[in-house]
C-alpha positions as CSV (number, residue, x, y, z in Angstrom):
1,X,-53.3,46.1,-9.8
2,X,-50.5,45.8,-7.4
3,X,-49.2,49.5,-7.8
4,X,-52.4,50.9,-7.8
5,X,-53.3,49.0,-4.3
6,X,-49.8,50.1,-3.2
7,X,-50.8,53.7,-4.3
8,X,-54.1,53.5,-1.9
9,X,-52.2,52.2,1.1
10,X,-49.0,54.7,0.5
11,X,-52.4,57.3,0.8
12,X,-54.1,55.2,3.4
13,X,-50.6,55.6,5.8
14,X,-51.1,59.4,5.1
15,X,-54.2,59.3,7.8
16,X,-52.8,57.2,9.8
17,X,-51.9,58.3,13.8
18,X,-48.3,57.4,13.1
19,X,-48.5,60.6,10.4
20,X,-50.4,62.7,12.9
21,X,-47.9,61.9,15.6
22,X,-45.1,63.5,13.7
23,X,-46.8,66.1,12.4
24,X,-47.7,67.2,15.6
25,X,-43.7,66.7,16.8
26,X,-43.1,68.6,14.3
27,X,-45.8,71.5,15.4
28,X,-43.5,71.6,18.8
29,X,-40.2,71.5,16.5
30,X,-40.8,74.1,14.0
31,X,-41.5,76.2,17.2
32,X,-37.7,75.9,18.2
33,X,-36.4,76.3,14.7
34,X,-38.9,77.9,12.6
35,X,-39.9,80.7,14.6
36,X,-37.5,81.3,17.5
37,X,-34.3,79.9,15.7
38,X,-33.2,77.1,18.0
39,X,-31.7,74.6,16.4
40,X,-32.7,72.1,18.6
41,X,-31.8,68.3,17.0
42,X,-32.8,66.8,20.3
43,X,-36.7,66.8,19.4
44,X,-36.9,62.8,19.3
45,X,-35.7,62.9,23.0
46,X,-39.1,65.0,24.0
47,X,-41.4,62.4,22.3
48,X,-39.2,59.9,24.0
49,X,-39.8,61.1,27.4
50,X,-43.6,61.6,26.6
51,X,-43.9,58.3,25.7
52,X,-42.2,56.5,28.3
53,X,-43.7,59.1,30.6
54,X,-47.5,57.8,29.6
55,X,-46.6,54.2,29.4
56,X,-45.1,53.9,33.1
57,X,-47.2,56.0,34.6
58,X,-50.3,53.7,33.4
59,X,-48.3,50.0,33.3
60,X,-46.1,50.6,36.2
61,X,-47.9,53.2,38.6
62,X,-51.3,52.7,38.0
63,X,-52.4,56.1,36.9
64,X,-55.5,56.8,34.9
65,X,-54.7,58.2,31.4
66,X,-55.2,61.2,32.2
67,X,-52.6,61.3,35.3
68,X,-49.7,59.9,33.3
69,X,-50.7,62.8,30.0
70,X,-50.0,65.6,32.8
71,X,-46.7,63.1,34.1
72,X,-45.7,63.5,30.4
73,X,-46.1,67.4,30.1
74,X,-43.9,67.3,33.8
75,X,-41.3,65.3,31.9
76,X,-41.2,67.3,29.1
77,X,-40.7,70.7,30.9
78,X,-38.4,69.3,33.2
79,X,-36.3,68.2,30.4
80,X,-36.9,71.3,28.9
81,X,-35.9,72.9,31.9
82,X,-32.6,71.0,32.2
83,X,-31.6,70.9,28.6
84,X,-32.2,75.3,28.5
85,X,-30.6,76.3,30.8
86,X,-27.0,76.0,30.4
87,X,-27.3,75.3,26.6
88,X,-29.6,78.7,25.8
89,X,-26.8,80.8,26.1
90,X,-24.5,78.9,23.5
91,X,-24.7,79.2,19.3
92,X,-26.4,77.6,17.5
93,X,-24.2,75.0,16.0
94,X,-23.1,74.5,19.8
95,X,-26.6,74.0,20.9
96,X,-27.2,71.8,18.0
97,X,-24.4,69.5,19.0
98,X,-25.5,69.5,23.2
99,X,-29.5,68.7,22.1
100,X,-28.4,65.5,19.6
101,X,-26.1,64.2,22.7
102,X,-29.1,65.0,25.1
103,X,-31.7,62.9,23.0
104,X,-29.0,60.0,23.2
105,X,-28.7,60.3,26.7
106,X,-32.5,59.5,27.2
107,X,-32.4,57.2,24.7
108,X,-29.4,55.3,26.2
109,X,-30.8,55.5,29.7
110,X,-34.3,53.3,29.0
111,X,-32.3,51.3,26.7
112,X,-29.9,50.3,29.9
113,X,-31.0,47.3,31.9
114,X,-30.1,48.6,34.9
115,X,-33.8,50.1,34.5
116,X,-35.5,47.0,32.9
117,X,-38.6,46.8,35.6
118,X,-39.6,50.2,34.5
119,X,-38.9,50.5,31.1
120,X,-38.7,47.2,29.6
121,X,-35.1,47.9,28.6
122,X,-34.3,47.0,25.0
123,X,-37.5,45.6,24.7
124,X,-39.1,48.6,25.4
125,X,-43.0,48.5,26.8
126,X,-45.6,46.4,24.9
127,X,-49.0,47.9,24.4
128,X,-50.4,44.1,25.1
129,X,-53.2,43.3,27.5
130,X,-52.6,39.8,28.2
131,X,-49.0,40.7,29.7
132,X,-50.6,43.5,32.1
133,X,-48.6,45.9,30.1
134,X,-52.0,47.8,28.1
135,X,-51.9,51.2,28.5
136,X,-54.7,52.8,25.9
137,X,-57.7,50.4,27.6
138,X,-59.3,53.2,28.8
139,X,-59.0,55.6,25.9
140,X,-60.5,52.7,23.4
141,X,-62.9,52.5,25.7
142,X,-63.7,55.6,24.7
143,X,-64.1,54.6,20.8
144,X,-68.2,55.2,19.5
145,X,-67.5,53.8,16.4
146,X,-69.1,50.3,16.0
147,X,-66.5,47.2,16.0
148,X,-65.2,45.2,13.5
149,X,-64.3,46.7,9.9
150,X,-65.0,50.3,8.4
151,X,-65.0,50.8,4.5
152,X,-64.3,54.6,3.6
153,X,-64.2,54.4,-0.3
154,X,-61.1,52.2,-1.3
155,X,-60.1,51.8,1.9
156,X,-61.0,49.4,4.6
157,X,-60.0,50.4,8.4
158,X,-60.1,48.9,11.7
159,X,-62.5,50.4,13.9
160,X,-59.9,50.8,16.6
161,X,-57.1,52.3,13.5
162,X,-60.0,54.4,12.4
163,X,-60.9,55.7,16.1
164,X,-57.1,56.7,16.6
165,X,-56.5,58.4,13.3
166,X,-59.7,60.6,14.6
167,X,-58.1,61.4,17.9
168,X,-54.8,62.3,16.5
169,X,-55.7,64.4,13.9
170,X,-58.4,66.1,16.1
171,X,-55.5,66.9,18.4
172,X,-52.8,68.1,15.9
173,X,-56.0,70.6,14.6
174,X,-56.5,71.7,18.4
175,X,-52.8,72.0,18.6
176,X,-52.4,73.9,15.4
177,X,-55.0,76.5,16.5
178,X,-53.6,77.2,19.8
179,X,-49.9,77.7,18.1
180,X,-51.5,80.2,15.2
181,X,-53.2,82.3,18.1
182,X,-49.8,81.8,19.7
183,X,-47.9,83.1,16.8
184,X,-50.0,86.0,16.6
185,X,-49.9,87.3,19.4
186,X,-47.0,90.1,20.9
187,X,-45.2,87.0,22.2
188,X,-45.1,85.4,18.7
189,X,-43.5,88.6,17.4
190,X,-41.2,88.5,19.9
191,X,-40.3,84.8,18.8
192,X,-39.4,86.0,15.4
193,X,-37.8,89.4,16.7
194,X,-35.5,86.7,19.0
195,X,-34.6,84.8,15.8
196,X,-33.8,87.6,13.7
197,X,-31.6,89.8,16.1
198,X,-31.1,88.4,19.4
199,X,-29.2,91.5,20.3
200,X,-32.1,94.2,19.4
201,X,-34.2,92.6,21.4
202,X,-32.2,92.7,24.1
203,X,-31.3,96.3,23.7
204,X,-35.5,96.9,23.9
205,X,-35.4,95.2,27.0
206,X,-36.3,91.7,26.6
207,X,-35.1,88.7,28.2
208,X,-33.8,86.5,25.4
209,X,-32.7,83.3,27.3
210,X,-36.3,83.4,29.0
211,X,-38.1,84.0,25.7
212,X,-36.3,81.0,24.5
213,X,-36.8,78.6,27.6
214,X,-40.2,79.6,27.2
215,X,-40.3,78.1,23.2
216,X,-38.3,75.3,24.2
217,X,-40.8,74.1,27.0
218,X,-44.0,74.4,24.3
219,X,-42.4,72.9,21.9
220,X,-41.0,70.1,24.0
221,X,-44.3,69.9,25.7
222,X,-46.4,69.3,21.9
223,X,-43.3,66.8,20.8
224,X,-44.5,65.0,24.2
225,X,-48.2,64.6,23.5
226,X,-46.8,63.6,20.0
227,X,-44.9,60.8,21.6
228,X,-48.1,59.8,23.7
229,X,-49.8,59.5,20.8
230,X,-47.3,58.0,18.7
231,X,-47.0,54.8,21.1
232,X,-51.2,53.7,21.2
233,X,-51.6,52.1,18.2
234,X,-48.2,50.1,18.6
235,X,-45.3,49.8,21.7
236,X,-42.8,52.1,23.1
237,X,-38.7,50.5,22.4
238,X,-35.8,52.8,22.8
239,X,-34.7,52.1,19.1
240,X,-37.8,54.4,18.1
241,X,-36.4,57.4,19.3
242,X,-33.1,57.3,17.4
243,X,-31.5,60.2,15.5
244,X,-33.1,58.8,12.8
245,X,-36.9,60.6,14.3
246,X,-35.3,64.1,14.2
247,X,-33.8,63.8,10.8
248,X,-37.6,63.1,9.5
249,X,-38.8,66.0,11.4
250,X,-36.5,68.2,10.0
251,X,-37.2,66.6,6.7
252,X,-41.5,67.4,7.6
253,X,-40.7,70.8,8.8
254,X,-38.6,72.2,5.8
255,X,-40.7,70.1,3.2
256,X,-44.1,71.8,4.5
257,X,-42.3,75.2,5.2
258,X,-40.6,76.6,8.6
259,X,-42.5,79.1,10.2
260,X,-45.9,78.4,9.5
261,X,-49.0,76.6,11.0
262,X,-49.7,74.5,7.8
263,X,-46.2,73.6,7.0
264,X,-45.5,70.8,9.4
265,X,-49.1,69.3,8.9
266,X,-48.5,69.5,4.6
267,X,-44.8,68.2,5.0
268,X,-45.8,65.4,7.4
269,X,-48.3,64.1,5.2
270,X,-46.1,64.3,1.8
271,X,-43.3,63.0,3.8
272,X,-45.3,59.6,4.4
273,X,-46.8,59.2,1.2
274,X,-43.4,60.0,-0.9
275,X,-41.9,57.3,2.1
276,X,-44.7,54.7,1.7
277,X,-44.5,55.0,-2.1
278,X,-40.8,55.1,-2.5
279,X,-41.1,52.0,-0.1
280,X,-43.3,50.0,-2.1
281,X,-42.2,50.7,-5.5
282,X,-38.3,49.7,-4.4
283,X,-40.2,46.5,-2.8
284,X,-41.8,45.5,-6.6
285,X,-38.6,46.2,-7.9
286,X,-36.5,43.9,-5.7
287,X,-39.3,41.4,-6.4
288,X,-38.2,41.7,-9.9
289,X,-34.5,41.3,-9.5
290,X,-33.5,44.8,-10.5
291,X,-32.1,46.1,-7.3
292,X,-29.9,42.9,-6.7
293,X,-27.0,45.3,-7.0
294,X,-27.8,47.1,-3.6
295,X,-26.9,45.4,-0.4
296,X,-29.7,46.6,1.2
297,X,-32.7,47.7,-0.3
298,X,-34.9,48.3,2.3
299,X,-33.1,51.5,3.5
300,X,-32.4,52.8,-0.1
301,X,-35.1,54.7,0.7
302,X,-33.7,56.8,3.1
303,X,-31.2,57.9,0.8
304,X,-33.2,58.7,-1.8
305,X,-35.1,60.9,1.5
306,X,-31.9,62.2,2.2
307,X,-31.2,63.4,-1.3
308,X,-34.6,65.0,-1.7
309,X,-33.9,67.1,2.0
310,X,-30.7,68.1,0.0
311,X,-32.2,69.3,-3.4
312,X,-34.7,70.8,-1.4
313,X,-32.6,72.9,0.7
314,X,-30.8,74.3,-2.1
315,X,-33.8,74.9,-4.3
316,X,-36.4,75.9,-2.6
317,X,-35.5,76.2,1.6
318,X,-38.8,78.1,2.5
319,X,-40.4,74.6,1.6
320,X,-43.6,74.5,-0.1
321,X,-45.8,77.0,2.5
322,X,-42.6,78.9,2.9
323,X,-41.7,82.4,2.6
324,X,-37.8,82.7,1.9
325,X,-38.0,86.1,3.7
326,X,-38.6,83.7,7.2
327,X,-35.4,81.7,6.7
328,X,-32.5,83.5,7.9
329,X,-30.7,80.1,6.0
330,X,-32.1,80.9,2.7
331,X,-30.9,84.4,2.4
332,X,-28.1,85.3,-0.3
């Protein structure tokens, strides 16, 4: 009975808005990598800055919801902006290396406590009404379902956890939709024409470094909303937003399959089950004594996350929605 009821809530987390909120960063991330060829390992600073965006523009300015979303999308392409620009030029393993430092630098500057009155510092921003610190009141005001508990089959929700796993997933569906148009259009050829051969693109007159400014900005701007979304249900703290939160988008984005509109949405949602599942089985085996051996088994996990990215690499790179012709990587 207790691994099937860890079974249901390892499926349970796969709705969840915590699963949407990364599927959705990594919408705006496979954008950058997938299809313009950007590797860009500073994606957890974008939800970063959307999330700290939203939550002081409602806790510590006063805006309605919808005032600190668009302060969130300003934060994003101003980052955007100040992250492309000098970085664009450089390759890729370069770029890599300048977007991983840039996603510290955000997360180092709300962490200081020189900013403590606006960010909460360490401590980060609790999503608490009783401290004056709520910032999704209005948007649960919103919420038609009736309160108390919701049964849907095996599983028992929260009417406030089932209202948000509505909202999230309606937006990375909205989202999605807008990126396939996107993606089909002459300026999503271009994308993949800029990731394949910088140079011929050039040589047809294209500008490259604004093609790519331009994918960096909607991709920044969708890992934003992600982070927006990410923070309702819970708080915003600095220690989120670790390197940690770009490794599992990678991990989503090559599971599911760079390059295509399904991929990030598939590999989000078997990246939480395999993690919720992995998590509870090492937790009934630690009950049992058998993983006394390991210091610490909570973040075995991780490494068994971080072998799987490996094998899956090697294996099968195009992921499981994939086309091996897409990854430039994969290619012998």
């Amino acid at each position: 009975m207790d691994v099937l009821d860890s079974l249901l809530g390892a499926f349970q987390q796969a709705f969840s808005p915590v699963t949407a909120a990364f599927a959705l960063a990594a919408i705006g991330l496979n954008i950058h990598f997938g299809y313009t060829g950007l590797l860009n390992f500073g994606q957890a600073g974008f939800v970063a800055i959307g999330a700290y965006a939203f939550a002081i523009g409602v806790v510590v300015l006063g805006l309605p919801w919808w005032a600190a979303l668009l302060l969130a999308v300003a934060g994003a392409i101003g980052f955007a902006l100040l992250l492309g620009a000098p970085t664009l030029r450089l390759r890729g393993d370069y770029l890599a290396i300048v977007t991983i430092a840039a996603a510290e630098i955000v997360r180092y500057t709300v962490n200081s406590s020189l900013f403590d009155d606006v960010t909460g510092g360490a401590q980060g921003i609790t999503n608490n009404p009783s401290q004056d610190t709520d910032y999704s009141t209005d948007l649960d005001a919103l919420n038609p379902l009736p309160a108390g508990r919701i049964t849907i089959g095996d599983w028992v929700f929260t009417s406030s956890a089932l209202w948000w796993a509505i909202v999230t997933w309606t937006v990375v569906a909205i989202v999605s939709v807008i990126v396939w148009r996107l993606m089909r259009s002459p300026w999503g050829l271009t994308l993949r024409g800029v990731r394949e051969d910088q140079e011929a693109m050039r040589s047809l007159g294209k500008n490259v470094n604004a093609i790519k400014m331009q994918a960096l900005i909607i991709g920044g701007v969708i890992g934003a909303i992600a982070g927006v979304l990410l923070i309702m249900p819970a708080s915003v703290a600095p220690a989120d937003y670790n390197t940690r939160m770009t490794f599992n988008l990678f991990t989503i984005v090559l599971l599911g399959g760079a390059a295509t509109i399904l991929g990030p949405i598939v590999g989000s949602l078997l990246f939480w089950v395999l993690l919720q599942v992995t998590d509870r089985v090492i937790t009934l085996l630690a009950g049992t004594g058998a993983l006394d051996w390991f210091a610490d088994a909570a973040q075995l996990r991780f490494s068994l996350v971080g072998l799987a990215l490996i094998l899956l690499v090697l294996f099968r790179p195009q992921g499981l929605l994939g086309d091996r012709k897409e990854m430039s990587f994969a290619r012998s």
